[in-house]
C-alpha positions, 0 to 999 in steps of 0.5 A: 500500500502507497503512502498518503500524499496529504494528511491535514494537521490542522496548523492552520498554515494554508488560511492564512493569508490575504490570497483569497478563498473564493467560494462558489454559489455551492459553498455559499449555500453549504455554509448557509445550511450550516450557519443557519443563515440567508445568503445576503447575512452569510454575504454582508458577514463573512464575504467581500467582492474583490476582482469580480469574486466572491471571497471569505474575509480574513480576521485581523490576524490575516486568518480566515474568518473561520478559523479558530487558532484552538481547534482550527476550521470553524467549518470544516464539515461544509467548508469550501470547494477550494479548502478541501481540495487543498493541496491538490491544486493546478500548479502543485499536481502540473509542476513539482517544483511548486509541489515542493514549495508547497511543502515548506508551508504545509506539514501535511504534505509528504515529502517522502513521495515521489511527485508522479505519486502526489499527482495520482492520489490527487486526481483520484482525490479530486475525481472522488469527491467532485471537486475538478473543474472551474468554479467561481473563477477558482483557477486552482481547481481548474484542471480538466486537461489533467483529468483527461489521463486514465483512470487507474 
């Protein structure tokens, strides 16, 4: 059996930061149903509209607004598309070099893999819980040409 590609630890490294979590009109509506809110409080409260997106604001610490330093994502049943895709993205799977500097900021990576083994479980990850494709404008998680290898 393979080694796991990525386990979350938790630290809290990847929602940090003013790079913006764009979420989509699906994560919009996961996070209503979970904070029992309508999507204009959800929106005025939690968001703001940079670049023609829509993005999670970050707390005064450059946290994302739902992240607790205590127990990490405040709502990481329903968080967004981007967060779970994390660190399968676009330039992580196309471009070792990029998977490698993603590990000097994410424990959960591991650097004891080979890139080709990263990329697999990563389309396999992706593939599985639907998460491939444009969406919202969140350019990391466009990657439909990569998607066209065979399934194995």
């Amino acid at each position: 059996m393979s080694q796991e590609a990525f386990q979350c630890q938790m630290c809290g490294r990847c929602c940090h930061g003013e790079g913006g979590i764009v979420v989509s009109a699906e994560d919009r509506a996961r996070l209503c149903r979970l904070l029992d809110l309508s999507e204009e409080e959800l929106t005025r409260s939690y968001t703001e509209l940079r670049n023609g997106q829509i993005h999670l604001t970050t707390n005064s610490r450059g946290y994302c607004i739902f992240f607790r330093p205590e127990t990490g994502c405040g709502v990481h049943s329903h968080k967004p598309d981007i967060c779970r895709a994390w660190p399968f993205f676009l330039g992580n799977l196309k471009d070792a070099s990029s998977w490698r500097m993603a590990q000097d900021g994410c424990p959960g990576i591991n650097p004891g893999i080979e890139h080709a083994e990263f990329v697999r479980q990563g389309l396999e990850y992706l593939r599985r819980h639907g998460l491939a494709g444009a969406q919202d404008g969140a350019h990391s998680l466009q990657i439909d040409a990569l998607l066209q290898t065979p399934e194995k």
